[in-house]
C-alpha positions in Angstrom: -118.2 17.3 6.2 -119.0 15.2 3.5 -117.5 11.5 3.1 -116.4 11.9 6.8 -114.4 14.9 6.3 -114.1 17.7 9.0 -111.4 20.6 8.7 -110.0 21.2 11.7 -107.0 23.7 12.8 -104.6 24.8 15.5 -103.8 28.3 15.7 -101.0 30.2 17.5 -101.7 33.7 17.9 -98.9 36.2 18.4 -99.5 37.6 22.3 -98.9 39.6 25.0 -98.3 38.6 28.4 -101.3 39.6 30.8 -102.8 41.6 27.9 -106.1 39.8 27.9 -108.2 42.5 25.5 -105.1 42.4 23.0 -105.0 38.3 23.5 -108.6 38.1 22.7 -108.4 40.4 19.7 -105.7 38.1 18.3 -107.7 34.7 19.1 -110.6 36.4 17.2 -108.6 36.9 14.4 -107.6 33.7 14.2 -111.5 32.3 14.8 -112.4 34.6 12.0 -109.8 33.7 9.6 -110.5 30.2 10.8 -114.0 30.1 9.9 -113.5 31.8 6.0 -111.6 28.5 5.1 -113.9 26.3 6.1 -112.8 25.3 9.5 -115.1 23.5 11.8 -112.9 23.2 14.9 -110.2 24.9 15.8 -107.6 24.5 18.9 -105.7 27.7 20.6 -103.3 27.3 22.9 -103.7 27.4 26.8 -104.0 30.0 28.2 -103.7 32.1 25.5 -106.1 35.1 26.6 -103.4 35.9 29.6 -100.3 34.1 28.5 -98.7 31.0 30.0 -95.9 32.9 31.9 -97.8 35.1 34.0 -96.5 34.0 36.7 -97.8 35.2 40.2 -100.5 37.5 37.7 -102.3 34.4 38.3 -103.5 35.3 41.3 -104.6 38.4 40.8 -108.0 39.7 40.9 -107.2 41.8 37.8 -105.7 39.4 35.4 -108.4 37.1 36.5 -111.5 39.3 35.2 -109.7 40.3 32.7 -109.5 37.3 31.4 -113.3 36.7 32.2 -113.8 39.8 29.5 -111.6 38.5 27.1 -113.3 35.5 26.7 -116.4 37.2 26.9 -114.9 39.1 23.7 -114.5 36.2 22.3 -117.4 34.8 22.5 -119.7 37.8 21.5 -117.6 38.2 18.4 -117.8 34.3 17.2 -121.5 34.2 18.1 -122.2 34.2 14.1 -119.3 31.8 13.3 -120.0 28.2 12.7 -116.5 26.6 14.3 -116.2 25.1 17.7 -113.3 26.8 19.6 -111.0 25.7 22.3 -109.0 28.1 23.8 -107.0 28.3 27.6 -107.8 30.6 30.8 -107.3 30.6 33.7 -110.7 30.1 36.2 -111.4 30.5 39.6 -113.9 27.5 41.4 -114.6 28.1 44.7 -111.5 28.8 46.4 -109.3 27.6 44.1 -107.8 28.4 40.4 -108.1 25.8 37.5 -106.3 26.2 34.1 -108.7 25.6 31.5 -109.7 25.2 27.9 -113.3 26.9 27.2 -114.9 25.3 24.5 -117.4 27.3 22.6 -119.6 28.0 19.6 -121.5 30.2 18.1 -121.1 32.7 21.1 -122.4 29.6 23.5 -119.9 28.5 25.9 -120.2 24.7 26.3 -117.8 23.6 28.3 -115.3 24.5 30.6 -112.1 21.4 30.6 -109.8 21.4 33.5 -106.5 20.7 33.5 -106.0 17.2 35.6 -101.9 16.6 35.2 -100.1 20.0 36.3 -96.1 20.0 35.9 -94.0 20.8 38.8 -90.4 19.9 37.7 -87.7 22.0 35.8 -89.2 25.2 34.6 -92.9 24.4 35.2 -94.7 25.4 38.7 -98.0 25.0 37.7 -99.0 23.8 41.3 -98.1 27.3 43.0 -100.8 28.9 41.0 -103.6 26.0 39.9 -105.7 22.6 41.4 -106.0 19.6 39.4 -109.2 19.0 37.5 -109.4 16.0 38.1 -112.3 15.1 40.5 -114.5 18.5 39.6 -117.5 18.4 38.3 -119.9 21.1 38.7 -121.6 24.4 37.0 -119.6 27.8 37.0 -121.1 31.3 35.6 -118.5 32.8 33.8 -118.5 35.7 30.9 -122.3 35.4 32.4 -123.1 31.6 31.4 -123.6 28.9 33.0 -121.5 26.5 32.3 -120.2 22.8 33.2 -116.7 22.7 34.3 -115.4 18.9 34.4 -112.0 17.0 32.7 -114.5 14.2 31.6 -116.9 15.8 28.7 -117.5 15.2 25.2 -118.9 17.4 22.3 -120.7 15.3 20.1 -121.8 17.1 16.7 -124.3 15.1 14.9 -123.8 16.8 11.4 -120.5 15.2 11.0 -121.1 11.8 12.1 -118.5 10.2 14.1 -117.4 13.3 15.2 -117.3 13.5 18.9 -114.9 16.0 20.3 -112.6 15.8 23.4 -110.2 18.0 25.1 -107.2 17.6 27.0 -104.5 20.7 28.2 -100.8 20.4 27.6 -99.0 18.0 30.2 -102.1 15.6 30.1 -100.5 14.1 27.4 -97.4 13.7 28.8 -98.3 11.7 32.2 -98.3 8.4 32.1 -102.2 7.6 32.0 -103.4 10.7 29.1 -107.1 11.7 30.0 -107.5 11.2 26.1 -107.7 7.4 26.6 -110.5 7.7 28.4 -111.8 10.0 25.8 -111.1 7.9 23.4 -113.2 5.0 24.8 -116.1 7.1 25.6 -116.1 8.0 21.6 -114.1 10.7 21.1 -112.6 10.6 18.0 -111.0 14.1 17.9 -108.7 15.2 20.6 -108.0 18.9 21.4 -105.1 19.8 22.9 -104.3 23.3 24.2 -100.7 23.5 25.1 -97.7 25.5 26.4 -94.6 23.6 25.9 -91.5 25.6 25.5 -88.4 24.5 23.4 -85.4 23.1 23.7 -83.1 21.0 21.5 -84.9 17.5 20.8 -87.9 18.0 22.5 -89.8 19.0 19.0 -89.0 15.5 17.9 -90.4 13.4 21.0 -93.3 16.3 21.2 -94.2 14.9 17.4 -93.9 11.2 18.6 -96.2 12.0 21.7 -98.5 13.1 19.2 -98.5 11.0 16.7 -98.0 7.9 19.3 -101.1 8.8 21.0 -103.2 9.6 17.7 -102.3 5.8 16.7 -102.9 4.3 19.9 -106.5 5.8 20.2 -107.0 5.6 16.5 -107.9 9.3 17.1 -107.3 12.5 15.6 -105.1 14.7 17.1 -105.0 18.5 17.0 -102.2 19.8 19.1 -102.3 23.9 19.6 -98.7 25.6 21.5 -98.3 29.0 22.4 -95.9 30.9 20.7 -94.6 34.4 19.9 -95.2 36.9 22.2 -94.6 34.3 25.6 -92.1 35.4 28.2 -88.3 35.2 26.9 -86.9 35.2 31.0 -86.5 31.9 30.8 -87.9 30.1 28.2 -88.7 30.1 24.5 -92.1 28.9 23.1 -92.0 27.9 19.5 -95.7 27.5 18.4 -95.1 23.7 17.7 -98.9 23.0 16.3 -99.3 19.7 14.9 -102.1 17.3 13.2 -102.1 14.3 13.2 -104.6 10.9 12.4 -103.6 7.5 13.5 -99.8 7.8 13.4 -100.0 10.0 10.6 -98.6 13.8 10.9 -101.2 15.5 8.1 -100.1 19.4 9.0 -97.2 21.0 11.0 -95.9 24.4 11.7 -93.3 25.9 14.4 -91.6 29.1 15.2 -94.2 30.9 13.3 -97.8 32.2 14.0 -101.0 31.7 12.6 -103.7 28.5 11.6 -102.2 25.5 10.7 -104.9 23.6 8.9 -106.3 20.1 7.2 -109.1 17.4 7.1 -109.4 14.6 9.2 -111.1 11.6 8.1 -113.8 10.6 11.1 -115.3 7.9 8.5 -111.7 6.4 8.2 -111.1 6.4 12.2 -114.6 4.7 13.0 -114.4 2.0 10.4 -111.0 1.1 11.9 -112.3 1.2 15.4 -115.1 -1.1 14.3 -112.8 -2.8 12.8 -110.1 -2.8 15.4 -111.6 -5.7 18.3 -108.7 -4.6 20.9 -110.5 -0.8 21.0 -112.7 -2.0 23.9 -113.2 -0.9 27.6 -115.2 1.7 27.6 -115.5 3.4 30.8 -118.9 3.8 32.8 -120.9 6.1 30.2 -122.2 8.1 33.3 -118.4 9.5 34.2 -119.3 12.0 30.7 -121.1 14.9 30.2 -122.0 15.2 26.9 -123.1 18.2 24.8 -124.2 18.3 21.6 -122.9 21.2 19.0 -124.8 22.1 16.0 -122.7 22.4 13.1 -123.9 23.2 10.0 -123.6 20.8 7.3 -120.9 22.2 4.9 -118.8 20.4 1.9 -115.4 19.9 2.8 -112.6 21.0 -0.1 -110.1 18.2 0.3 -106.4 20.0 0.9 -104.9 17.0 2.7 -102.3 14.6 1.2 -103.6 11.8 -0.7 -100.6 9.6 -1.7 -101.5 8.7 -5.7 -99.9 5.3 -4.9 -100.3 4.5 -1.3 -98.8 0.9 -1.1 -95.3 3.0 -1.9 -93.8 5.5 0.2 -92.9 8.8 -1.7 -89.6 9.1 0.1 -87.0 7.5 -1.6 -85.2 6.5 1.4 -88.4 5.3 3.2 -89.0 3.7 -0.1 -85.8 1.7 0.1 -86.3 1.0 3.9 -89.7 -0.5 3.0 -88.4 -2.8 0.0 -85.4 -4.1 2.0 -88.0 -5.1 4.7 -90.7 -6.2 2.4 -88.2 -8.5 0.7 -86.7 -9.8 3.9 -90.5 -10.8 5.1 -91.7 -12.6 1.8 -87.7 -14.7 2.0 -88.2 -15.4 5.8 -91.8 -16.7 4.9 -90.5 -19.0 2.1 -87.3 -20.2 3.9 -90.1 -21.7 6.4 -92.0 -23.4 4.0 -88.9 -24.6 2.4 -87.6 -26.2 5.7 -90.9 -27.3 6.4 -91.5 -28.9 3.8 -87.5 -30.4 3.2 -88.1 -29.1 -0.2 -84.7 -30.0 -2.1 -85.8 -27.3 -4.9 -87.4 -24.4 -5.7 -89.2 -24.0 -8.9 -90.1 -20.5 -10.3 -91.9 -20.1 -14.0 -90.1 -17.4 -15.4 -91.5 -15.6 -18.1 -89.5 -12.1 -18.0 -91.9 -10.3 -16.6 -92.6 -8.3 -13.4 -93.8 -10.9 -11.0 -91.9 -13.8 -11.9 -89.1 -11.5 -11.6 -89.8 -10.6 -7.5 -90.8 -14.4 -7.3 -87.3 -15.5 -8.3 -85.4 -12.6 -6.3 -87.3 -13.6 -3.2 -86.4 -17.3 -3.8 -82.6 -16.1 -4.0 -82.8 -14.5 -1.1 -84.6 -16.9 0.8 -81.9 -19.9 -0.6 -79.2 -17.7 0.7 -80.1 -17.1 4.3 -80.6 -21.6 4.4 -77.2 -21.4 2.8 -78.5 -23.3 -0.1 -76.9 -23.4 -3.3 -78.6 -21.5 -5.7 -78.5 -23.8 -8.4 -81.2 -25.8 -6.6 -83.3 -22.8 -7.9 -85.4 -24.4 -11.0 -85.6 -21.9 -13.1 -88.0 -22.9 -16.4 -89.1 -20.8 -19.1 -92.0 -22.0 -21.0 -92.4 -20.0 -24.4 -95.5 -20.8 -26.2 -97.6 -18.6 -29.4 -97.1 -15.4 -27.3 -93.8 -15.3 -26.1 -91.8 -12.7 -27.7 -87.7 -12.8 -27.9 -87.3 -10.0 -25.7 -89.1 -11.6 -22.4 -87.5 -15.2 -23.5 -83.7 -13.6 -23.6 -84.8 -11.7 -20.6 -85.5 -14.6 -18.4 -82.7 -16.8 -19.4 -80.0 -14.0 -18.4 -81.7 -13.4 -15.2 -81.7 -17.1 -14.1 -78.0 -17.5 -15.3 -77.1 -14.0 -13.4 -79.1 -15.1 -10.3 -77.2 -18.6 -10.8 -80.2 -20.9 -10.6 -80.7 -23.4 -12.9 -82.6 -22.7 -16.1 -84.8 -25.2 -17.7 -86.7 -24.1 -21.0 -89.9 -26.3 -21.9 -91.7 -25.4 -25.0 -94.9 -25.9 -24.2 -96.2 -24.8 -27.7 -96.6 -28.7 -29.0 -98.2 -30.0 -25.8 -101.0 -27.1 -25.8 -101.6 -27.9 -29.7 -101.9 -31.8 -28.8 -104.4 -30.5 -26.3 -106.2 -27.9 -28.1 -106.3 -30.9 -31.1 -108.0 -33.1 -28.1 -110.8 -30.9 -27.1 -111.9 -29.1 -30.4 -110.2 -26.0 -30.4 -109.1 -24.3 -33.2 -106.2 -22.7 -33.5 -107.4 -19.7 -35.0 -109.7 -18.8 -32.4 -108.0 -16.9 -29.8 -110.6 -16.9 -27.3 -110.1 -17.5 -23.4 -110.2 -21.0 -24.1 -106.6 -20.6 -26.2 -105.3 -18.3 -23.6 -106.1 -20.4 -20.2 -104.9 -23.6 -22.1 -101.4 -22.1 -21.8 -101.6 -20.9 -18.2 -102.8 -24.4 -17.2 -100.2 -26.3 -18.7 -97.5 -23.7 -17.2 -98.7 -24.9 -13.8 -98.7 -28.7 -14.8 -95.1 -28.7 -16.1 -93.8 -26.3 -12.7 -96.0 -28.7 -10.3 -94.5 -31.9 -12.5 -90.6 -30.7 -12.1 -91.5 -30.1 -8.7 -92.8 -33.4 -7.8 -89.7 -34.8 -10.0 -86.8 -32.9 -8.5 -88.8 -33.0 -4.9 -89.5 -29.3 -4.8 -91.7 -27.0 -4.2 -93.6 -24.5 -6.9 -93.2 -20.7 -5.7 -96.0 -19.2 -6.8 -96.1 -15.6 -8.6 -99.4 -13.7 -8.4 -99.6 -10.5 -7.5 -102.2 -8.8 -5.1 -103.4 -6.9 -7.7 -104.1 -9.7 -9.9 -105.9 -11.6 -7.5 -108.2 -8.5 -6.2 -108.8 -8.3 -10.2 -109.1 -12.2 -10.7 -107.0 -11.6 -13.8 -105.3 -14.8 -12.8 -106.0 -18.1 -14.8 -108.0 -20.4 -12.4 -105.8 -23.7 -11.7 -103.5 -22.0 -13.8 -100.8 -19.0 -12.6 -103.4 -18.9 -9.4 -102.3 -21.9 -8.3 -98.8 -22.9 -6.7 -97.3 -24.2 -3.5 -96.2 -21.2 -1.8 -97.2 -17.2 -3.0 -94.2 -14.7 -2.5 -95.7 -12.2 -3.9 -99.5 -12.9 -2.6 -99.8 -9.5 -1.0 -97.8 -6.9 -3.2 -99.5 -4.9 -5.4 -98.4 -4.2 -9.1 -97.2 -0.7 -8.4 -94.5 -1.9 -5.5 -93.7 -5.0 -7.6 -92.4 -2.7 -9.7 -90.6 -0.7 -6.9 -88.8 -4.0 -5.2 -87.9 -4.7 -8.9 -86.2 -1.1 -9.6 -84.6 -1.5 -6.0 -83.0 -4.7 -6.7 -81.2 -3.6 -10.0 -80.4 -0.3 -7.7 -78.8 -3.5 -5.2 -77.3 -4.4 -8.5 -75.8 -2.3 -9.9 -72.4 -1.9 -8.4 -71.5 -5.8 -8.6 -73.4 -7.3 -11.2 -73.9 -4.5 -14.0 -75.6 -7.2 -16.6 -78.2 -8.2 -13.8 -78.6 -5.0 -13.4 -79.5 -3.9 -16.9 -81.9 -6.7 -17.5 -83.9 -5.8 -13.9 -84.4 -2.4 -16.3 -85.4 -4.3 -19.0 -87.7 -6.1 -17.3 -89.1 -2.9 -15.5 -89.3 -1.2 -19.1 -91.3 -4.2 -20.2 -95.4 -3.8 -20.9 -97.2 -6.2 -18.7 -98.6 -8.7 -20.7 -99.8 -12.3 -19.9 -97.9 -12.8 -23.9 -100.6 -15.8 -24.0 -101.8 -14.1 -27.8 -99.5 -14.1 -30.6 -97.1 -11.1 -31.0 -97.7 -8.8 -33.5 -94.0 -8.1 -35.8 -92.4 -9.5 -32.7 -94.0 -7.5 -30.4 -96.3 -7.9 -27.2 -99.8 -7.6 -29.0 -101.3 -8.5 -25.4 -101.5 -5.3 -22.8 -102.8 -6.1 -19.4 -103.2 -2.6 -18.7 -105.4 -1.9 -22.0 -107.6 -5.0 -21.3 -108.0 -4.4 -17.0 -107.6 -1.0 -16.7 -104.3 0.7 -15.3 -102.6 -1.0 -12.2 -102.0 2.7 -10.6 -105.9 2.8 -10.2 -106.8 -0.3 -9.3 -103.8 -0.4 -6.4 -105.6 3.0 -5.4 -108.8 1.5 -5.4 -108.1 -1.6 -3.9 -106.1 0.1 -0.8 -108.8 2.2 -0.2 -112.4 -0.1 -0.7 -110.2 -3.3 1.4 -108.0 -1.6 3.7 -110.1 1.3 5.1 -113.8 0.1 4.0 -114.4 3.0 2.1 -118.1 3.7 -0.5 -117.5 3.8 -3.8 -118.1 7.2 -4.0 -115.6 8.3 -1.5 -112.9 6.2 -3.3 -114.3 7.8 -6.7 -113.7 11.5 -5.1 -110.3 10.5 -3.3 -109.0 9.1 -6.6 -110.1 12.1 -8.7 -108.3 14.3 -5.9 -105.4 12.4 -6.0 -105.0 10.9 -9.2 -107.3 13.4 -11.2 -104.0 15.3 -13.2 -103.0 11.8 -15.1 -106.6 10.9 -15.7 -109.9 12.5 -16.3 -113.3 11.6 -14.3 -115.0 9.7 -16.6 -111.5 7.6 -17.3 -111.5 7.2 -13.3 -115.4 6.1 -13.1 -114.9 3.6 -15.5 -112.0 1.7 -14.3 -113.7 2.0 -10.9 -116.5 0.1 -12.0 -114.9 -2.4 -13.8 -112.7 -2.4 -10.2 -115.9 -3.3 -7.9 -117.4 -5.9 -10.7 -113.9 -7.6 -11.0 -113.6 -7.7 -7.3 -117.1 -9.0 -6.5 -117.2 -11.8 -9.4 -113.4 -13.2 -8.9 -113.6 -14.4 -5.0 -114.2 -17.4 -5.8 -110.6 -17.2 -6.9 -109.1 -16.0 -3.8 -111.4 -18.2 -1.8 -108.8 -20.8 -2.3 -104.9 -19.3 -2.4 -102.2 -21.5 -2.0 -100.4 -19.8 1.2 -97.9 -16.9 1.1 -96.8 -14.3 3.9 -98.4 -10.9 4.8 -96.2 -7.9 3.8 -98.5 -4.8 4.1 -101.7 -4.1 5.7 -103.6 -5.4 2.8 -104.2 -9.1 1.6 -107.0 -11.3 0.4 -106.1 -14.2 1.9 -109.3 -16.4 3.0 -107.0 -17.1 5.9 -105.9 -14.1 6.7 -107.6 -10.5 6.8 -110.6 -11.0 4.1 -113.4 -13.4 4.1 -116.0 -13.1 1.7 -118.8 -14.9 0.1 -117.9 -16.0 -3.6 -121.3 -14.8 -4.4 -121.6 -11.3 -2.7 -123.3 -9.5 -5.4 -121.9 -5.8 -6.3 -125.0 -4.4 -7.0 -124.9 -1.6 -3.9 -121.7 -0.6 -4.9 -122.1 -0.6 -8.5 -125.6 1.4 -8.2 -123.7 4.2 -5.8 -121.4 4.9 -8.8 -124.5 5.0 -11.3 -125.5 7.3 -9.1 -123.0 10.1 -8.9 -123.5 13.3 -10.3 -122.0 13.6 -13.6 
């Protein structure tokens, strides 16, 4: 449960109608097997100990202590198991029956959670047999406890904090106002739900969206148990359909098939984005829940769940092309605005041949082609100074001829001289001084041609080069209008590979230099080549772009310490790169991050792609003098 990690499971156990003893044997087996993995809760289905299509066996005296001792069973064989358990029986109250999830641990029943929303349509005729839940609340003794029975409870377990616990039982989720909102608000942040939904064609696929609808909507998770094998075949089929899910997210699935289906959920995740999240609000009167508390046992969690190794890019390639289509039509619909706006008669891009100048001019394109505009009045200008190597030069001019903007090429290589000449520098010393020189006067040439030809200066920094600060200040960080403000270096790369994919079919040459570009080292080219090649690696100098997107996605976006982005990265990432590589790129990360706001405290504007950005506008403010000393001494810290 460490780092906000809880394993949690459904289980479908393989039944027999009205055969409570063999029901609870199963359920045990599943508890058991449960419990060796490491599971802390666990959901069964409802009502599992009898069977959901018992039919008029409801009423019976029999079937009704029967299932009494079953779950008494159960609960004298789990009494040494450390896993809270959910599982469905029916249970008499007063004069009527109630269909009910039993929550228990450690041989302890806690809780006894009505059903409130019972189906009475098509094949269901719950009603004939059970009450609503909804307005009891009261104490039962059942499998000889006494025990609350009441739809509004919450099981709170103070070893994993942020872990509260809530239950709702098949069609709850289906009726128009789910019990689990009000769960939700009173702090649940784990849902149960015991279910019995049969099959039929298409309902697997709206039973997922329910599920993984309602897990976003409560920023929740969501464990979803369904009966299964062993249900009545008269007239329906039951396919086990268990499902995990965390805010929108689907983490584990399983159906026609019985057994655990098991993961982590991430409770530190889900409460930093309900702090963070100011439309989670309305809590309802605190007094409407009965709380209990369950005494877990601390425990390390092994990670099993997927961790994407480059989360800003979907692992699909089709989703991956849905998402760059989109991503591109966003950052073009932003610019097209500021172009209008602004009655910009150009656009002027530096082009260098490189990665992000690259997106910056295909976005422009795009954007001058929904106005209608003539691409020509795209200002293309190449600027080659001590660094720039043949292959990026060559590079840019076909891509501005192919894209059919205009290309201007400016050696800047005399002007930065003249200047160097004017300060003191010497040429020979290649310190940052001879390196920002060139930036700087890139920027005063783009904003100059602007001005001159009444345009506007799209800007090219990446997201991950202004979380880094590896931007030159007044230099490339400065334009009129950032594309590519919030895309990170590993889906630059992506948009790029998609466009020559766009390509390839009518323009083959634009095409093959998109490759070549894409096959290109990054490199700010501002040091002299070395036999005509790039001398100048970004990667070597900042660490690798791969990590830093990782790290960035998950210290901005989700909040996370740096030792739970340490152990997530070493989970994910840790079969390209060892620990210590991974620690030290992570600190040079969080002292980048901290010492370059200044930087992004004043961006020129650019439009919101993706859930991360460092606009000072937009989703991050932040002192340009935070120190990083907490997060730099929790990485010193980690064992070695």
């Amino acid at each position: 449960m460490k780092d906000g990690f809880v394993k949690v499971a459904a289980g479908t156990p393989e039944i027999r109608v009205a055969d409570c003893a063999y029901n609870a044997a199963r359920c045990v087996e599943l508890i058991e097997a449960a419990a060796a993995q490491g599971v802390k809760v666990l959901a069964l289905p409802e009502l599992c100990l009898t069977g959901y299509t018992c039919g008029d066996l409801f009423c019976q005296d029999t079937q009704l202590d029967g299932a009494e001792q079953a779950l008494a069973a159960v609960l004298e064989a789990s009494k040494d198991l450390d896993i809270l358990v959910a599982l469905g029986l029916p249970v008499r109250y007063g004069d009527e029956l109630y269909n009910c999830a039993a929550v228990l641990h450690r041989g302890v029943l806690h809780g006894l959670v009505p059903k409130r929303c019972l189906p009475n349509y098509g094949e269901f005729y719950e009603r004939r047999w059970f009450a609503s839940g909804e307005n009891v609340h009261d104490y039962v003794t059942l499998a000889g406890q006494n025990v609350a029975i009441n739809a509004r409870q919450l099981f709170r377990c103070p070893a994993a904090p942020g872990l509260t616990v809530g239950v709702e039982v098949c069609e709850d989720l289906w009726a128009p106002a789910p019990p689990s909102v009000d769960l939700a608000l009173a702090g649940a942040t784990l849902i149960l739900n015991l279910s019995a939904s049969d099959e039929v064609v298409g309902k697997a696929d709206y039973r997922r969206q329910l599920v993984s609808g309602q897990s976003a909507r409560l920023l929740c998770a969501y464990v979803y148990a369904d009966a299964g094998e062993g249900e009545s075949s008269t007239d329906m089929v039951f396919a086990g359909h268990d499902l995990i899910a965390e805010n929108g997210a689907i983490l584990a699935e399983r159906r026609f098939a019985s057994g655990l289906t098991a993961t982590e959920i991430d409770v530190g995740r889900l409460t930093y984005e309900r702090r963070r999240n100011t439309t989670f609000t309305g809590r309802p009167e605190p007094d409407l829940f009965w709380n209990h508390q369950i005494d877990l046992e601390p425990a390390e969690t092994v990670l099993t769940r997927p961790v994407a190794p480059n989360p800003f890019v979907p692992a699909d390639h089709g989703d991956r092309a849905e998402r760059c289509r989109e991503i591109l039509t966003i950052a073009a619909a932003g610019l097209r605005k500021r172009l209008k706006h602004t009655s910009a008669k150009t656009a002027v891009v530096g082009l260098s041949g490189g990665l992000d100048s690259t997106l910056a001019i295909l976005i422009t394109a795009l954007a001058f082609d929904s106005l209608g505009q003539d691409r020509k009045e795209i200002t293309a200008v190449t600027m080659p100074c001590f660094g720039t190597t043949s292959r990026t030069r060559s590079n840019a001019e076909v891509l501005a001829e192919e894209l059919g903007a205009d290309l201007k090429v400016v050696d800047i290589g005399e002007a930065v001289t003249v200047h160097f000449r004017d300060i003191g520098q010497s040429m020979d010393d290649h310190s940052v001084t001879f390196e920002n020189a060139q930036a700087r006067e890139r920027t005063q040439v783009l904003m100059d041609i602007a001005n001159r030809t009444g345009g506007l200066v799209v800007g090219t920094g990446d997201l991950s080069e202004l979380a880094l600060g590896w931007a030159t200040y007044n230099g490339d960080h400065m334009s009129m209008y950032g594309v590519n403000g919030s895309i990170p270096k590993t889906l630059v790369r992506h948009l790029v590979a998609y466009a020559a994919g766009e390509a390839e079919a009518t323009s083959p040459r634009l095409a093959a230099v998109l490759r070549d570009i894409l096959a290109t080292p990054v490199s700010p080219e501002l040091l002299p080549p070395k036999d005509g090649e790039i001398a100048q690696r970004t990667e070597d100098l900042v660490g690798p772009y791969e990590l830093h997107d990782f790290f960035l996605y998950y210290a901005v976006r989700w909040g996370f310490s740096p030792r739970k982005v340490y152990r997530l990265a070493v989970h994910a990432l840790g079969d390209r790169y060892d620990r210590d590589t991974i620690l030290q790129w992570l600190k040079n990360f969080y002292r980048r991050f901290f010492s370059q706001q200044f930087k992004r405290s004043c961006l020129p504007d650019g439009p919101k792609v993706g859930t991360v950005t460092l606009s000072p506008r937009g989703d991050w403010r932040m002192p340009s003098d935070a120190a990083a000393a907490l997060w730099l001494r929790e990485l010193e810290e980690l064992p070695c």
